[in-house]
C-alpha positions in Angstrom: 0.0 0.0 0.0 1.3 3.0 -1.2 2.0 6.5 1.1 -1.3 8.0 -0.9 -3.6 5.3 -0.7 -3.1 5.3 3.7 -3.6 8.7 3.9 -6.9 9.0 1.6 -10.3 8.9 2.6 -11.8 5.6 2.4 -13.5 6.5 -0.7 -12.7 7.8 -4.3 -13.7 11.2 -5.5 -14.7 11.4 -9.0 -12.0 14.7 -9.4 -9.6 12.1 -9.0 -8.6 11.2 -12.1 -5.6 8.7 -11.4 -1.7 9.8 -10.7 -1.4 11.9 -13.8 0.3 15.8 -12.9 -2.7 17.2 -14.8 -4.9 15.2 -11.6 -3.2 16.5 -9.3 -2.4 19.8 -10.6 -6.3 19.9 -10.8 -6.9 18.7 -7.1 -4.2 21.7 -6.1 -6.5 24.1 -8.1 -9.5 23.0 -6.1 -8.0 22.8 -3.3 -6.9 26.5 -3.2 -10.6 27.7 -4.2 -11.9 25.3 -1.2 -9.4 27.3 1.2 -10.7 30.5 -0.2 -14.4 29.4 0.3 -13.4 27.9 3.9 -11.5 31.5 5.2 -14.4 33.5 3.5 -16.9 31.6 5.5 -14.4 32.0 8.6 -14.3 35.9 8.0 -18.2 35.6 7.9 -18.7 33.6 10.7 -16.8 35.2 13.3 -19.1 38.5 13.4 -21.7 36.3 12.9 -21.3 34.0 16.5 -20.3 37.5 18.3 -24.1 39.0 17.4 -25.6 35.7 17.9 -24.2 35.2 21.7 -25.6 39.1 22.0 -28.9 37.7 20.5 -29.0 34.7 22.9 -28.1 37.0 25.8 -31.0 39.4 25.0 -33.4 36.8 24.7 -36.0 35.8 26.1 -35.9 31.8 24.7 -32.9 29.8 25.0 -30.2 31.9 24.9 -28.1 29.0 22.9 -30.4 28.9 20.0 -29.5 31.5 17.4 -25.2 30.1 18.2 -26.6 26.8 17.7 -28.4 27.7 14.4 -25.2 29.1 13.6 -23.1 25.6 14.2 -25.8 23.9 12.2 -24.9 26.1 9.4 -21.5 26.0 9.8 -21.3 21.9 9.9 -23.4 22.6 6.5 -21.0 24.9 4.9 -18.0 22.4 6.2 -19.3 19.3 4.1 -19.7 21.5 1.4 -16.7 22.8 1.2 -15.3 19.6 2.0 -11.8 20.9 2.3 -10.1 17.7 2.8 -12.1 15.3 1.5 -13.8 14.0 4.2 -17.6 14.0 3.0 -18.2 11.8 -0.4 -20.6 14.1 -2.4 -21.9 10.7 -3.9 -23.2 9.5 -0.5 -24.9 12.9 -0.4 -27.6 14.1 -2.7 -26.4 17.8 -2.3 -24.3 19.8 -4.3 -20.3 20.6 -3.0 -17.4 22.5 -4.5 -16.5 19.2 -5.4 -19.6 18.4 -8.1 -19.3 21.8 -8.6 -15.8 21.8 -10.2 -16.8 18.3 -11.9 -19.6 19.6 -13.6 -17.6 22.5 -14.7 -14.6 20.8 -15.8 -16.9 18.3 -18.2 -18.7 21.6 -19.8 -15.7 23.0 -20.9 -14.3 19.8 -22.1 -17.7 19.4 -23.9 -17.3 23.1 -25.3 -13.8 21.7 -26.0 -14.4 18.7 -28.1 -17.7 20.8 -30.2 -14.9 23.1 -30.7 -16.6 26.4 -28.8 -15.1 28.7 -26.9 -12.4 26.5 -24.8 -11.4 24.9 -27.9 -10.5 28.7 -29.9 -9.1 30.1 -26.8 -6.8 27.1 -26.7 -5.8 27.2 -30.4 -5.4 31.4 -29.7 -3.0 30.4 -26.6 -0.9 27.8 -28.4 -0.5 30.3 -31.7 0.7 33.1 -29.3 3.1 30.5 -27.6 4.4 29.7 -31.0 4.8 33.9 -31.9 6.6 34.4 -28.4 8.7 31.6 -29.1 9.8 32.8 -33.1 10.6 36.2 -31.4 12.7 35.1 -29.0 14.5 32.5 -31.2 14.6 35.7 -33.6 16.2 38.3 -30.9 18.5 35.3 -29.9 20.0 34.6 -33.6 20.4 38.2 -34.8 
């Protein structure tokens, strides 16, 4: 058993497209925009809990109720998020940042292979990579 396969989650994630750099290269771009969802929510939450322990104090029902509302929420936005893959988004019928990015990753490669959008601004990338490269093999040789 390999160093990856004891430290990943019990389950496979459909993002995970085998031990290819583009899959993991993909995962690291995921990853980051999970860590950006996950201290967005953080920055959110913290004023958050401070007005609903002032809420709680002030009122006249359980004073836990609008924090605990709060945790409820936060235990949602945690599994979707899922930062480190610890919730399968197959088990669940919910949407995550994780069928998120699969469902946007197959529409470009749709748009890709029907030769849309993705598939001209690749062809305009790779001509511009070729013009770079005749300029500086130009500015090199004369």
């Amino acid at each position: 058993m390999s160093a990856r396969d004891q430290l990943a989650p019990p389950f496979e994630h459909s993002f995970q497209r085998g031990r290819s750099r583009a899959g993991m290269l993909r995962r690291v771009a995921v990853f980051q925009i999970k860590l950006f969802a996950d201290g967005l929510r953080d920055v959110v939450m913290s004023p958050l809990s401070i007005l609903a322990a002032i809420a709680g104090a002030f009122s006249r029902r359980d004073p836990d109720v609008y924090f605990d509302r709060l945790m409820h929420f936060g235990r949602g936005t945690d599994r979707w998020i899922n930062l480190f893959e610890l919730h399968d988004p197959a088990l669940r019928d919910t949407t995550t940042l994780d069928t998120i990015a699969d469902d946007l990753e197959q529409a470009v490669r749709r748009d890709y292979a029907g030769g849309g959008l993705s598939a001209q601004g690749a062809e305009r990338l790779r001509n511009l990579a070729a013009q770079l490269r005749r300029r500086g093999n130009a500015k090199t040789d004369g």
